[in-house]
RODOFI-885978 format. One record per atom (N, C-alpha, C, O): z, x, y. Coordinates in nm, 3 decimals. Example, Ala and Ser with C-alpha at 12.3 -4.5 7.8 and 13.67 -1.06 7.14 Angstrom:
<rs>
0.780|1.319|-0.569
0.780|1.230|-0.450
0.780|1.320|-0.330
0.846|1.424|-0.332
0.708|1.285|-0.225
0.714|1.367|-0.106
0.787|1.290|0.003
0.804|1.341|0.114
</rs>
This chain:
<rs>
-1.539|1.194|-0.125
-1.508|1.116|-0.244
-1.361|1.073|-0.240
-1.279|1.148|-0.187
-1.325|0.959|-0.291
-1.194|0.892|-0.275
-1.156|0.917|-0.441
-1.234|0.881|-0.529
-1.022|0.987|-0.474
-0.946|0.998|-0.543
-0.838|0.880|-0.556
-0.753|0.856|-0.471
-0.856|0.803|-0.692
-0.750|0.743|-0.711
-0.587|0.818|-0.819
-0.575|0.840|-0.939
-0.504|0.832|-0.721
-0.382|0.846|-0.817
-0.318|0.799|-0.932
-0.254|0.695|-0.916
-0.317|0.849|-1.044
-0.274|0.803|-1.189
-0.157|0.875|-1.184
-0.150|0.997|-1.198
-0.054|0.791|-1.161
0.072|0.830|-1.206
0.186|0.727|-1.315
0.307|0.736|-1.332
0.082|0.631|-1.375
0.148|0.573|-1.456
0.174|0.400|-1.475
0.199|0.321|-1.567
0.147|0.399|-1.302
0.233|0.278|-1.265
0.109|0.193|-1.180
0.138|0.113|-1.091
0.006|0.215|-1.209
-0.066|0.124|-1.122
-0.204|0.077|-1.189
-0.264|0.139|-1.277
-0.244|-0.046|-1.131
-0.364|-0.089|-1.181
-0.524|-0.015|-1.130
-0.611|-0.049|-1.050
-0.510|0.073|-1.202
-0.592|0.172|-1.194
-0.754|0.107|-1.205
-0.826|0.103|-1.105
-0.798|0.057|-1.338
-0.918|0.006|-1.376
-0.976|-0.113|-1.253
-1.082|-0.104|-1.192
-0.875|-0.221|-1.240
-0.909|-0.331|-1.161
-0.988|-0.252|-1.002
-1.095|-0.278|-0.946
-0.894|-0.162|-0.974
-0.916|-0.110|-0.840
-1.016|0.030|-0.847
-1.037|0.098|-0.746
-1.066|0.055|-0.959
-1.176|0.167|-0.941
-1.291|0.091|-0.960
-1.393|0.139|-0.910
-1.306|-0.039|-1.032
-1.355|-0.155|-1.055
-1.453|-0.194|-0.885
-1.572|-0.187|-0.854
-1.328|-0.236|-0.809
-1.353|-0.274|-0.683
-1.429|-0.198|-0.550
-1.490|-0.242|-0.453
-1.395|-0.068|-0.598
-1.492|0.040|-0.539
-1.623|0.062|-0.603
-1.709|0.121|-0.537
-1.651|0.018|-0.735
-1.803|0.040|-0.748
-1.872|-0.076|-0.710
-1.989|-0.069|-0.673
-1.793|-0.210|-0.717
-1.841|-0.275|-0.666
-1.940|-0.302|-0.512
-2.037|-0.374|-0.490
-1.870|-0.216|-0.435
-1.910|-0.180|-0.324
-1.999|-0.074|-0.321
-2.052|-0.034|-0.217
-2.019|-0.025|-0.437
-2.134|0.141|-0.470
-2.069|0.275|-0.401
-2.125|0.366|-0.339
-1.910|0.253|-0.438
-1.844|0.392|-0.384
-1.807|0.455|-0.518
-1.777|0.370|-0.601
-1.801|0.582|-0.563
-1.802|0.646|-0.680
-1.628|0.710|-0.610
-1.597|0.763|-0.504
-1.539|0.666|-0.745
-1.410|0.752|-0.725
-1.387|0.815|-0.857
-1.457|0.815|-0.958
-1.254|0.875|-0.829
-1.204|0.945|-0.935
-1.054|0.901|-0.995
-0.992|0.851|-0.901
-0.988|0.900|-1.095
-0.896|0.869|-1.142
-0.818|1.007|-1.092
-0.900|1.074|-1.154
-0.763|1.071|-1.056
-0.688|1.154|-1.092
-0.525|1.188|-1.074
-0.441|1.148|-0.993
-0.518|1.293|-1.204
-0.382|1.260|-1.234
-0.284|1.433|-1.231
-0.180|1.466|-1.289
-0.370|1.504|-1.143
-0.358|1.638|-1.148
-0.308|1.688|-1.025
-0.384|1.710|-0.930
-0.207|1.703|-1.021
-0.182|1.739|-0.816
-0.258|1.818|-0.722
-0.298|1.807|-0.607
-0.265|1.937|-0.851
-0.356|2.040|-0.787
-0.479|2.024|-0.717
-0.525|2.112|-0.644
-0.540|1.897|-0.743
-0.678|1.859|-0.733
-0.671|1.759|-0.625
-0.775|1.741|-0.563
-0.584|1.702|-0.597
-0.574|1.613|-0.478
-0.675|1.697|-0.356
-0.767|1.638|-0.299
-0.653|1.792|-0.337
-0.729|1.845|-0.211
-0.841|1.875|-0.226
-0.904|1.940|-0.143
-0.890|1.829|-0.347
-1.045|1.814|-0.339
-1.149|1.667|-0.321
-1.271|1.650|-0.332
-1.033|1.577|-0.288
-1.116|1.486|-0.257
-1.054|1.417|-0.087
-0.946|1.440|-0.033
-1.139|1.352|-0.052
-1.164|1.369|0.146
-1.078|1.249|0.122
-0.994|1.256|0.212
-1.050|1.129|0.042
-0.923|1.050|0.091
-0.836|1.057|-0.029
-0.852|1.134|-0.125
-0.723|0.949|-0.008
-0.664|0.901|-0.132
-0.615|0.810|-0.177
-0.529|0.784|-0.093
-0.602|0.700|-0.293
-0.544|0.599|-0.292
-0.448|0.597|-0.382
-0.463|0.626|-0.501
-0.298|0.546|-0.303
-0.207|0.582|-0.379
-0.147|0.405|-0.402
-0.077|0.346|-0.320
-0.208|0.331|-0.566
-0.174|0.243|-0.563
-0.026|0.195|-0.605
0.075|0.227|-0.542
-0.027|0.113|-0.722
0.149|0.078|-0.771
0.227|-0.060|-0.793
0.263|-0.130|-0.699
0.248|-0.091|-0.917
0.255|-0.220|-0.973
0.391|-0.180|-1.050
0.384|-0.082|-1.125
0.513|-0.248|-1.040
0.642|-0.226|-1.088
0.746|-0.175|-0.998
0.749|-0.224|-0.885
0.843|-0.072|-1.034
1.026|-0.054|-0.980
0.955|0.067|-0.874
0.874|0.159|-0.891
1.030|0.014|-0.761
1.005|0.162|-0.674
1.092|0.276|-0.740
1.031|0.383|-0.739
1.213|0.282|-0.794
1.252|0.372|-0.847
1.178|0.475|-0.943
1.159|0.595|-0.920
1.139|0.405|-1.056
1.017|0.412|-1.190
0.948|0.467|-1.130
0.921|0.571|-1.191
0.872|0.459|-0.996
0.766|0.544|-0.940
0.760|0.650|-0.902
0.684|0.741|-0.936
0.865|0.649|-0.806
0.915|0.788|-0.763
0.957|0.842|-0.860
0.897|0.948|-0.877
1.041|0.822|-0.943
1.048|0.917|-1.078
0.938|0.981|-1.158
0.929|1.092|-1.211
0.840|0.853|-1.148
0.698|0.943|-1.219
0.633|1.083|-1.151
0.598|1.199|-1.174
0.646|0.957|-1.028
0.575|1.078|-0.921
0.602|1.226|-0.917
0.516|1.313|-0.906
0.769|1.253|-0.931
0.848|1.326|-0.926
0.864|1.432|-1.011
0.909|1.546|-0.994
0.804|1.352|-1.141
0.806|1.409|-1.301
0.665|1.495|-1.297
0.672|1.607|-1.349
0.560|1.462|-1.252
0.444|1.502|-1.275
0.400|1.605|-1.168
0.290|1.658|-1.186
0.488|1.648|-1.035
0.463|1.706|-0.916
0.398|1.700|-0.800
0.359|1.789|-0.724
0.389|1.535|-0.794
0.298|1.471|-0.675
0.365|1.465|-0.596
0.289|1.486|-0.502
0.503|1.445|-0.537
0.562|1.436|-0.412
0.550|1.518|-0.300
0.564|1.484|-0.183
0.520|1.649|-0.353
0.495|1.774|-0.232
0.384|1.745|-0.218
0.345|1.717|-0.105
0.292|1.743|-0.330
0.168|1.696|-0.313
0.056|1.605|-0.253
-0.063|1.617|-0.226
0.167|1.494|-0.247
0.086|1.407|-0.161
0.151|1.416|-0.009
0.093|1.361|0.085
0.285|1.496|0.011
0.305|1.491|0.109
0.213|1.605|0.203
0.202|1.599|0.326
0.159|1.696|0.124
0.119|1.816|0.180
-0.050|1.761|0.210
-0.099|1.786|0.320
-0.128|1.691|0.113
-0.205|1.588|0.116
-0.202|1.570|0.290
-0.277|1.630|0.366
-0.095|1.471|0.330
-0.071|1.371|0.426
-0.077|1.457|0.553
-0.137|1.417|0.653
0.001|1.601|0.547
0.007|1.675|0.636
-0.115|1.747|0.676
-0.123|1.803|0.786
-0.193|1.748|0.606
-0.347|1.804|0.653
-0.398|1.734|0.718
-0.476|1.796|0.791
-0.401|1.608|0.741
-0.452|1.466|0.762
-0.537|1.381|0.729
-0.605|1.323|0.813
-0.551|1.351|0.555
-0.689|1.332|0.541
-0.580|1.210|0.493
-0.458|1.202|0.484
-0.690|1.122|0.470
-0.707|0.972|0.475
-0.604|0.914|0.368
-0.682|0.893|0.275
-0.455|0.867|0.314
-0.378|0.794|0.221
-0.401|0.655|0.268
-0.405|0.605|0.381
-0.417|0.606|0.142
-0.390|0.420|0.162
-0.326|0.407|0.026
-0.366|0.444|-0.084
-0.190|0.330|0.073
-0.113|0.263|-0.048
-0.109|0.114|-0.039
-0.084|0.052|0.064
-0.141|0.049|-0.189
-0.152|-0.064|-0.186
-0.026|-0.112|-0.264
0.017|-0.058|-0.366
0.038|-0.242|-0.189
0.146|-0.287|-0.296
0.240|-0.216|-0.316
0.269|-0.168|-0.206
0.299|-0.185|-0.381
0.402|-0.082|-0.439
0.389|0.062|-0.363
0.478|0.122|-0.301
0.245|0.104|-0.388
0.204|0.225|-0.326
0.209|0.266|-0.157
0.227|0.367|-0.089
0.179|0.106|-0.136
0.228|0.102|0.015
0.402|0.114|0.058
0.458|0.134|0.166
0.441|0.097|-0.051
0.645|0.094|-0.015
0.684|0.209|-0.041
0.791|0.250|0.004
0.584|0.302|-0.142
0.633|0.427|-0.179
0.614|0.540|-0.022
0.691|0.636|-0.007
0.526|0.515|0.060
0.513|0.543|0.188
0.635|0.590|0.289
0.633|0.669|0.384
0.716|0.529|0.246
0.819|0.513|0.330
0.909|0.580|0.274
0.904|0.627|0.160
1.045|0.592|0.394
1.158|0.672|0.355
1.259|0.675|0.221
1.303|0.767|0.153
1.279|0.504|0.216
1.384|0.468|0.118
1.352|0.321|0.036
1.267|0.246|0.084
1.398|0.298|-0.043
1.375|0.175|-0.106
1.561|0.145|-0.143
1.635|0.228|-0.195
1.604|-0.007|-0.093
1.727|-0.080|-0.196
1.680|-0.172|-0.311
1.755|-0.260|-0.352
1.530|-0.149|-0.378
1.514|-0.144|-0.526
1.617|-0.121|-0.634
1.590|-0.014|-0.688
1.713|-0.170|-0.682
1.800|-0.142|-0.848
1.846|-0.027|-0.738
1.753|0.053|-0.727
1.943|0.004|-0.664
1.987|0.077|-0.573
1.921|0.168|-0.494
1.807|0.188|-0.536
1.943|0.219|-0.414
1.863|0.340|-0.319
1.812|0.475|-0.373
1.869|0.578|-0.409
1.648|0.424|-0.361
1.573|0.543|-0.376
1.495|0.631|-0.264
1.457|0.592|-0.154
1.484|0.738|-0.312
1.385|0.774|-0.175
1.266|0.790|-0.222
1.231|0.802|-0.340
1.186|0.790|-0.099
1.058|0.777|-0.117
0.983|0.915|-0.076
1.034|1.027|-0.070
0.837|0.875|-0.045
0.761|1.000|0.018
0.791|1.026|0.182
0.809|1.141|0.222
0.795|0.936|0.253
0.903|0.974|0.372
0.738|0.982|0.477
0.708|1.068|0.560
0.687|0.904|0.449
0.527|0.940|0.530
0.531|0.854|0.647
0.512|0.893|0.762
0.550|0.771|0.621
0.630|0.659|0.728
0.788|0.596|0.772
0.864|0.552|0.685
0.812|0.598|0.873
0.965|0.579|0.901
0.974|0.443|0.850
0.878|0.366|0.847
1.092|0.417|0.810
1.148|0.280|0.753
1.148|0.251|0.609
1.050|0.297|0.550
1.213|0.200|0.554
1.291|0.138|0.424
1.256|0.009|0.373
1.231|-0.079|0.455
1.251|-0.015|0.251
1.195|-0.123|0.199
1.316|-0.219|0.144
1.421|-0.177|0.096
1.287|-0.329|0.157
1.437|-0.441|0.161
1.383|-0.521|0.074
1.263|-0.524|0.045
1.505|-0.616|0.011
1.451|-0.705|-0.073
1.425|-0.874|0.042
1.494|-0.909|0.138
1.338|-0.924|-0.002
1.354|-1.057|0.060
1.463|-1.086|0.108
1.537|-1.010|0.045
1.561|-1.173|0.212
1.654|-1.247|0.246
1.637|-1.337|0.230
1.599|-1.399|0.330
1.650|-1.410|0.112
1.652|-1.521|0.105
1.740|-1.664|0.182
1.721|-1.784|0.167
1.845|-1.587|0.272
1.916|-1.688|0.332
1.877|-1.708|0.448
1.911|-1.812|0.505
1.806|-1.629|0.502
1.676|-1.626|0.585
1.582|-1.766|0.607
1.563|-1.839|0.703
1.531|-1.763|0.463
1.461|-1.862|0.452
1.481|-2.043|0.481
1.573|-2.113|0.440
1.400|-2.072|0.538
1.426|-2.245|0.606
1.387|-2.296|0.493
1.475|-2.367|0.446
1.272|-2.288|0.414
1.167|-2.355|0.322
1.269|-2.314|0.196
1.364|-2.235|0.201
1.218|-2.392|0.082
1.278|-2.370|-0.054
1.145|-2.269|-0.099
1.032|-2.320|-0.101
1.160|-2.148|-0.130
1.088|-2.052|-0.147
1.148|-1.993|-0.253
1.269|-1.990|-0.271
1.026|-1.924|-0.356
1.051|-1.865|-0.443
1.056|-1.689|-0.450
0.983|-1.643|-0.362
1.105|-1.612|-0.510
1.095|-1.515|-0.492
1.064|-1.421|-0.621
1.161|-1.417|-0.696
0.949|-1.341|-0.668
0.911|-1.297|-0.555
0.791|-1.354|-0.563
0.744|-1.428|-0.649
0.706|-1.280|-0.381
0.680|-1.365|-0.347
0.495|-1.377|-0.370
0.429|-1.292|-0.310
0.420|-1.483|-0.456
0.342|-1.499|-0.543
0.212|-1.525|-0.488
0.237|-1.610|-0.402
0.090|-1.503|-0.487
-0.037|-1.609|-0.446
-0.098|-1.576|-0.297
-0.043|-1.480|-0.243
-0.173|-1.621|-0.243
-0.219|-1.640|-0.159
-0.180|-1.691|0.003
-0.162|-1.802|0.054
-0.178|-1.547|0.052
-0.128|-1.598|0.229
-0.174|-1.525|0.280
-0.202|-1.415|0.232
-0.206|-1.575|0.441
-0.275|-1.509|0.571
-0.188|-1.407|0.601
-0.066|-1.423|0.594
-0.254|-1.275|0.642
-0.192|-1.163|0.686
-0.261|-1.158|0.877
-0.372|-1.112|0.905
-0.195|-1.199|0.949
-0.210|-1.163|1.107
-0.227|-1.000|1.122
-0.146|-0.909|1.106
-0.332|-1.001|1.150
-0.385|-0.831|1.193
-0.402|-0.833|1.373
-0.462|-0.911|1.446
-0.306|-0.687|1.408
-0.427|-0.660|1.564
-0.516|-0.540|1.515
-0.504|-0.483|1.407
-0.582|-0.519|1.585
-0.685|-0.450|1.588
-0.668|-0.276|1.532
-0.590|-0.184|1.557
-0.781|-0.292|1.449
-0.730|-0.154|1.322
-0.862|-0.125|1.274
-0.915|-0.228|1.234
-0.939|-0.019|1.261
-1.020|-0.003|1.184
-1.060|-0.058|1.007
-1.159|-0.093|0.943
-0.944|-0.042|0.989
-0.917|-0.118|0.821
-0.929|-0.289|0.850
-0.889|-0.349|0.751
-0.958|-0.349|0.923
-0.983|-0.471|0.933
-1.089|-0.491|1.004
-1.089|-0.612|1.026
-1.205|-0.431|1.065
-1.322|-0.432|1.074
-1.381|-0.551|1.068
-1.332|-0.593|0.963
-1.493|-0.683|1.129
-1.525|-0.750|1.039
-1.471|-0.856|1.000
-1.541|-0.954|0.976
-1.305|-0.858|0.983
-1.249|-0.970|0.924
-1.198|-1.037|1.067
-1.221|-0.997|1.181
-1.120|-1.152|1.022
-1.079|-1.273|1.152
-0.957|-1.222|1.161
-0.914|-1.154|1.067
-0.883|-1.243|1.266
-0.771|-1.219|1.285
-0.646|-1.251|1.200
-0.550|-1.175|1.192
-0.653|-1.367|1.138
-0.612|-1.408|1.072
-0.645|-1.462|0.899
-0.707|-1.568|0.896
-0.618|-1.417|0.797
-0.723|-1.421|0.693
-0.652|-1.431|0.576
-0.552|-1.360|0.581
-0.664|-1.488|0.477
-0.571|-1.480|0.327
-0.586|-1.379|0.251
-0.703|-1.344|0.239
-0.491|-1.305|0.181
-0.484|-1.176|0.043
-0.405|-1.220|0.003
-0.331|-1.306|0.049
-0.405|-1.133|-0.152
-0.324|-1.212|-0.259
-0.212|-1.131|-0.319
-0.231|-1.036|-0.395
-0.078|-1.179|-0.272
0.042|-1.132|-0.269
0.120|-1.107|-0.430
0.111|-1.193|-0.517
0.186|-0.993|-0.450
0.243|-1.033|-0.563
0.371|-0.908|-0.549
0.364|-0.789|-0.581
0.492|-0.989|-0.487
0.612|-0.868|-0.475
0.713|-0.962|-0.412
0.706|-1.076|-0.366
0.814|-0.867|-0.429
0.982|-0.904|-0.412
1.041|-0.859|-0.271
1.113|-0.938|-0.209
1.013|-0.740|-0.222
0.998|-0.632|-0.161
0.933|-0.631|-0.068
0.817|-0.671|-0.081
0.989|-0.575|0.090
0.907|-0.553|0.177
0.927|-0.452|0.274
1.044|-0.420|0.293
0.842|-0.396|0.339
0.888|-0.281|0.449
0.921|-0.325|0.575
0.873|-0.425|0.629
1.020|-0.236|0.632
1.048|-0.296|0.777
1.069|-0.093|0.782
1.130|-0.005|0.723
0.934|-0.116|0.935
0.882|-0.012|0.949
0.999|0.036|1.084
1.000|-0.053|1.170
1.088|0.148|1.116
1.124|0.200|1.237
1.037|0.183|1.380
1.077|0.128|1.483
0.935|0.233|1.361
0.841|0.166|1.472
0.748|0.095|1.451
0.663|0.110|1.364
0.757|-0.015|1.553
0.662|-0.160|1.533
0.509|-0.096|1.566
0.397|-0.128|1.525
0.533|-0.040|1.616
0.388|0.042|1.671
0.306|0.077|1.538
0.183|0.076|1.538
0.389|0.112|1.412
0.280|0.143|1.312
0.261|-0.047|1.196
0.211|-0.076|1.088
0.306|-0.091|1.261
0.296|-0.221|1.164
0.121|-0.284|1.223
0.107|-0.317|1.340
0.040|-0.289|1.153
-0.099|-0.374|1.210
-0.133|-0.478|1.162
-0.238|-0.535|1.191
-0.017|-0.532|1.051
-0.052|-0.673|1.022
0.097|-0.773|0.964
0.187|-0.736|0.888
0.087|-0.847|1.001
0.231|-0.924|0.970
0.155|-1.056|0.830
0.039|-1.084|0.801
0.309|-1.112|0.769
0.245|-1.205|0.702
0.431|-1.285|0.736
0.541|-1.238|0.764
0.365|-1.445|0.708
0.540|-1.522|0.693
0.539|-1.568|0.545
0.444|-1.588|0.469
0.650|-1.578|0.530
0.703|-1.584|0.367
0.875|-1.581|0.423
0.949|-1.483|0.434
0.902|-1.709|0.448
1.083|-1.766|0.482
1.077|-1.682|0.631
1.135|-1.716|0.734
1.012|-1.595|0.616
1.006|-1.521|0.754
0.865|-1.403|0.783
0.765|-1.391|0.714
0.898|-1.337|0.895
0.777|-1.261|0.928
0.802|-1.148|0.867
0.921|-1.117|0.870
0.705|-1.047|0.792
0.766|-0.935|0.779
0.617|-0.844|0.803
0.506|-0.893|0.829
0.645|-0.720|0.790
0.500|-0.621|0.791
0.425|-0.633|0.641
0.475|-0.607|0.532
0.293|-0.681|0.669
0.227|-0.652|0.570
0.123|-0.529|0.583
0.071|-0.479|0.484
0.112|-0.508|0.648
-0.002|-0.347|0.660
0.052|-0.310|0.752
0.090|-0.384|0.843
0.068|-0.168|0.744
0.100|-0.040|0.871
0.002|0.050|0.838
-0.064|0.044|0.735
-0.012|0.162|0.951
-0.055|0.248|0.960
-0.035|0.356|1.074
-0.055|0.335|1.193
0.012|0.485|1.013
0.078|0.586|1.122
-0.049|0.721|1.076
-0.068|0.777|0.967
-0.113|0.737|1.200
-0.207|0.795|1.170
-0.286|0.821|1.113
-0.392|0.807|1.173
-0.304|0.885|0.938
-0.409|0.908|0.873
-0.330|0.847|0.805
-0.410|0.808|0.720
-0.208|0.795|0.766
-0.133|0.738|0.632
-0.134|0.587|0.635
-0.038|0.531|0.689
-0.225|0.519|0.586
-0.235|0.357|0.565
-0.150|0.283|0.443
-0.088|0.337|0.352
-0.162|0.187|0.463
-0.069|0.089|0.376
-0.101|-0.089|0.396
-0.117|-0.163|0.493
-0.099|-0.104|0.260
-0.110|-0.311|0.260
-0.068|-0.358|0.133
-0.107|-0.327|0.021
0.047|-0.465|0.181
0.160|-0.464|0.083
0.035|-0.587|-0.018
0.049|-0.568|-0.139
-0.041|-0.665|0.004
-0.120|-0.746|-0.107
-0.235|-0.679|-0.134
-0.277|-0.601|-0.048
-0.313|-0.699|-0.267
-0.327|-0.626|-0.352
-0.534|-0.654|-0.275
-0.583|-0.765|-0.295
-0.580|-0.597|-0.235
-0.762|-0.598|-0.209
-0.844|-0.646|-0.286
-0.941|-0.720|-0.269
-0.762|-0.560|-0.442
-0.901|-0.542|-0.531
-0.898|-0.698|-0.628
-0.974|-0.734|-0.718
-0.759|-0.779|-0.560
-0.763|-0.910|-0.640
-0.804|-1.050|-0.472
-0.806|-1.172|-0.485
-0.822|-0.990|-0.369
-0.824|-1.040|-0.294
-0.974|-1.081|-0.211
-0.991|-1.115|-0.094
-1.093|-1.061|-0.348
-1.204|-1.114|-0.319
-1.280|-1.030|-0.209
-1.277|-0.908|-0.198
-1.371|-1.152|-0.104
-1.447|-1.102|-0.041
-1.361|-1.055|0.070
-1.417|-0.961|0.124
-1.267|-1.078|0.116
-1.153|-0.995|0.243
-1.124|-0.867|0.200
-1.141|-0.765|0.267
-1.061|-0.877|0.042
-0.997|-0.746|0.021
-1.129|-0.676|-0.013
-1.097|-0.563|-0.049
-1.240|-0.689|-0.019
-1.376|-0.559|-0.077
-1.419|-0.526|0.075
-1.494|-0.430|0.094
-1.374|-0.602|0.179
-1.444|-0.571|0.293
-1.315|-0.466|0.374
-1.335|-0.426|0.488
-1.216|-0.438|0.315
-1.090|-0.412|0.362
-1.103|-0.239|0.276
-1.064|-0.127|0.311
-1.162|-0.279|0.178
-1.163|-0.125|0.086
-1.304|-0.092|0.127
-1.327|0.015|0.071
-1.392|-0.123|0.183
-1.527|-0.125|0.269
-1.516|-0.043|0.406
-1.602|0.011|0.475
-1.382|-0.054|0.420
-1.368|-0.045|0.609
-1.289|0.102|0.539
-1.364|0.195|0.571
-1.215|0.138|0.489
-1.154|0.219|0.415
-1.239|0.358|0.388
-1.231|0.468|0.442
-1.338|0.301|0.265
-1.429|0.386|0.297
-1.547|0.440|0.376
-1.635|0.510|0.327
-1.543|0.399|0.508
-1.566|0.435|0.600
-1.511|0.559|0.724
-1.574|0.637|0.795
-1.384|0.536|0.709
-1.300|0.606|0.784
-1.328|0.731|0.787
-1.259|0.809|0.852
</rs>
């Protein structure tokens, strides 16, 4: 059974929504202790990476999901949840994160950018995948629906499995062993993103 994390900050309903859709039965939960009773986890997240980790922090999920991670059973963070993954965030200054994956989350460079681009960054774009179990099924190249400021730049390229451009290239999905991540959102991303939380629960 896949446990979804309630810590305050994420679109909880839309995305437990998206799993029955598919006829997978989850759980909301908001109890640390209980994390190790379910075989994956989804750690989503909509708002301040700071705000999160503070929740997280407040309620006693950080050991928790790290100890979670260290057993090896199945994390996927979406969006926000996917940045909380990582070591550090320069969000409203430097936060740290769960530290599950190497690398730090940056704001856009906008001077970067060739195109007159807005930030942040809104709608619908192709995410370039190589080959990953969590993409199963889909084309190599395929649209999800983006909604952030923020992005990860992972220490090793080796865990990045999908890129997207926006003024430039950056990682949109990684994955370092049992700990997954995809910075646009599935459960608003139609028939790609149900086949993406499809491949998910499979694993």
């Amino acid at each position: 059974m896949i446990g979804i994390v309630d810590y305050k900050m994420g679109n909880l309903a839309s995305v437990q929504n998206a799993f029955s859709i598919l006829g997978e039965k989850t759980v909301i939960v908001s109890d640390p202790e209980r994390f190790k009773e379910y075989d994956k986890l989804l750690l989503p997240g909509v708002g301040a990476y700071g705000d999160a980790m503070k929740h997280l922090n407040q309620r006693g999920m950080v050991d928790a999901l790290r100890e979670y991670a260290r057993r090896g059973n199945y994390m996927f963070g979406i969006c926000l949840g996917m940045q909380l993954l990582f070591e550090s965030s320069e969000e409203f200054g430097d936060s740290t994160g769960l530290g599950l994956i190497k690398g730090n989350v940056k704001a856009f460079d906008k001077s970067r950018f060739q195109e007159n681009l807005k930030v942040p960054h809104i709608g619908w774009n192709r995410v370039f995948t190589r080959e990953h179990q969590l993409f199963n099924g889909l084309d190599a190249n395929h649209y999800l629906y983006f909604v952030h400021s923020y992005h990860v730049e992972c220490a090793d390229e080796r865990d990045v499995i999908g890129k997207t451009y926006y003024g430039y290239e950056f990682a949109s999905a990684v994955a370092h062993e049992n700990i997954l991540g995809i910075q646009p959102h599935p459960e608003k991303s139609h028939k790609n993103g149900l086949k993406i939380l499809e491949n998910f629960i499979k694993l």
